[in-house]
VMD Tcl script that draws the C-alpha trace (Angstrom):
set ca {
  {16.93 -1.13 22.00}
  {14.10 0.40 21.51}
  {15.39 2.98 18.62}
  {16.83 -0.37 16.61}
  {13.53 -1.90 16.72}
  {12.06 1.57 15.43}
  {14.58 1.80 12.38}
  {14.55 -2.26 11.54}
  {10.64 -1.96 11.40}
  {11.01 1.48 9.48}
  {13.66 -0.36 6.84}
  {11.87 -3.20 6.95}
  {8.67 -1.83 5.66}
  {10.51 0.87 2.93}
  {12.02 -2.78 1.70}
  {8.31 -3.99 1.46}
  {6.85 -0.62 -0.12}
  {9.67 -0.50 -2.63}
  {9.18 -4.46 -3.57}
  {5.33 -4.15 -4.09}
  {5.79 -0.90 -5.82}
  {8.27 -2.40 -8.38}
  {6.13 -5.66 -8.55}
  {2.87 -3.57 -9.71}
  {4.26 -0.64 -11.44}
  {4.39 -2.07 -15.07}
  {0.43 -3.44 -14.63}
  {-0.44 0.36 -12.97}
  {0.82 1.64 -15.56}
  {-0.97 -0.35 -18.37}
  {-4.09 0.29 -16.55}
  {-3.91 3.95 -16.15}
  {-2.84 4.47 -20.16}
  {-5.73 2.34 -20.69}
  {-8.12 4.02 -19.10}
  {-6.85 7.46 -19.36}
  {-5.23 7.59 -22.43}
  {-3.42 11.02 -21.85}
  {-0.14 12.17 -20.73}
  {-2.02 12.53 -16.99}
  {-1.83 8.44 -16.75}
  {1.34 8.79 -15.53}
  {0.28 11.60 -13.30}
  {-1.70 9.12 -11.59}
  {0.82 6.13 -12.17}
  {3.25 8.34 -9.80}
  {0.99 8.93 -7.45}
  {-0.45 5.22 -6.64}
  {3.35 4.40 -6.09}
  {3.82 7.29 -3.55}
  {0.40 5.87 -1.97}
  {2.59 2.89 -1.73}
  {4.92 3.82 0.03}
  {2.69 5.68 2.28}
  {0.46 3.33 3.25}
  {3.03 0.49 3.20}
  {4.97 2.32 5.52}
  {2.66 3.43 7.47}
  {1.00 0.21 7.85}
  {4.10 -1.66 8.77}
  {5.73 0.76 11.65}
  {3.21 0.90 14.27}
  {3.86 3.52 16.76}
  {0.99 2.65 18.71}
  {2.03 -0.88 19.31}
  {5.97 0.35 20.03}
  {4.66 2.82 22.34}
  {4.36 -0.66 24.97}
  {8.26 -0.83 24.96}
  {8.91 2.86 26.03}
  {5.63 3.07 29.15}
  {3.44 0.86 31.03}
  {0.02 -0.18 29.60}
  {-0.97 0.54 33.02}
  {-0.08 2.74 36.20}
  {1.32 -0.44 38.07}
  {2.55 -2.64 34.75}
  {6.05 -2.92 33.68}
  {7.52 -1.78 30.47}
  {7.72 -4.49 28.36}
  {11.10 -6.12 27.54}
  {12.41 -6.28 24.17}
  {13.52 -10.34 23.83}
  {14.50 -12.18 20.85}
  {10.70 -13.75 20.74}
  {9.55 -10.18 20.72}
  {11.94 -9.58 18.08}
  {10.51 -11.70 15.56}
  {7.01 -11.04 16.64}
  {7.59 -7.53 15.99}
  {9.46 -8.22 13.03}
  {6.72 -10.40 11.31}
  {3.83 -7.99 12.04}
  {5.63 -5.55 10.56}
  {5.55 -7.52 7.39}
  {2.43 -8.69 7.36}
  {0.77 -5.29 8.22}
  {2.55 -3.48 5.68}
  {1.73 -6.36 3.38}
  {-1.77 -5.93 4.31}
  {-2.09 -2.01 4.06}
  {-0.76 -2.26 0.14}
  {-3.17 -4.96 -0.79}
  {-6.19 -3.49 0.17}
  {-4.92 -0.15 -1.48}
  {-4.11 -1.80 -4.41}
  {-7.25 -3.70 -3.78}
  {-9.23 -0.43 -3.77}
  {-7.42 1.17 -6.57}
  {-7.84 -2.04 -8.98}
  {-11.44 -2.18 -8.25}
  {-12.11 1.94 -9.25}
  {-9.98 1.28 -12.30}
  {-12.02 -1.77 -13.32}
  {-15.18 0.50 -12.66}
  {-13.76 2.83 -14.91}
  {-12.68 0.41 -17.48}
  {-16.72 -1.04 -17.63}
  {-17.86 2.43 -17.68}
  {-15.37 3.45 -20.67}
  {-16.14 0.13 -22.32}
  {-19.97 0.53 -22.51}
  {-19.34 4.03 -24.06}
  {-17.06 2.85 -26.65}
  {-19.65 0.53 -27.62}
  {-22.58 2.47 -27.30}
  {-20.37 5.00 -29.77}
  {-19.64 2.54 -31.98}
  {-22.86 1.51 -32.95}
  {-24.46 4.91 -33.18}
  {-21.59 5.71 -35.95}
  {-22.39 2.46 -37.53}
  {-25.98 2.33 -37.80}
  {-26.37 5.56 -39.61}
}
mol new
graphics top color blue
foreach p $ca { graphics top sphere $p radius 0.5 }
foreach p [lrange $ca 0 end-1] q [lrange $ca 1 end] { graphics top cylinder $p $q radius 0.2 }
display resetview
């Protein structure tokens, strides 16, 4: 029982990884070409999108929180059981976590890239009027 749970979670959380990383790959990538303006854009466009998956993933199969189904929290506790309430208790923190894990990456990566954009900006225009005033 224990296995199924591990490989529903695991599924679970590629199928939540794969939807965020579709959802956001056309604005990543309109970002990075932005910003970057070279053939490295989508360098970095790849690699947000394997961050994805990695941190969705890993966000969404806990192995520290599965470990209670396979030994005691304690010397004299039971193992827990693995009931239908568990189930779906186990089935929407998987969801949520990994849900949670790609927003603040995504969260982190949108706020360098608008960092970036400011920074880029205010050279542009400080550029812009040096070659004008001349």
């Amino acid at each position: 029982m224990f296995f199924t749970l591990l490989a529903v979670t695991l599924s679970l959380s590629i199928a939540v990884s794969y939807t965020a990383a579709r959802v956001f790959r056309k604005p990543i990538g309109a970002i990075f070409s932005r910003i970057i303006q070279d053939e490295i854009s989508a360098a970095w466009q790849r690699y947000v999108l394997f961050a994805t998956y990695v941190v969705g993933i890993s966000s969404g199969v806990r192995i520290y929180d599965l470990e209670r189904y396979i030994s005691p929290q304690m010397v004299d506790m039971e193992i827990l059981q693995l009931t239908v309430e568990r189930w779906v208790l186990e089935i929407y923190r998987t969801l949520i976590a990994c849900l949670q894990g790609i927003a603040w990456m995504y969260l982190v990566v949108f706020v360098v890239a608008l960092i970036a954009y400011v920074i880029m900006r205010g050279f542009e225009l400080k550029w812009g009027k040096q070659s004008e005033s001349p």
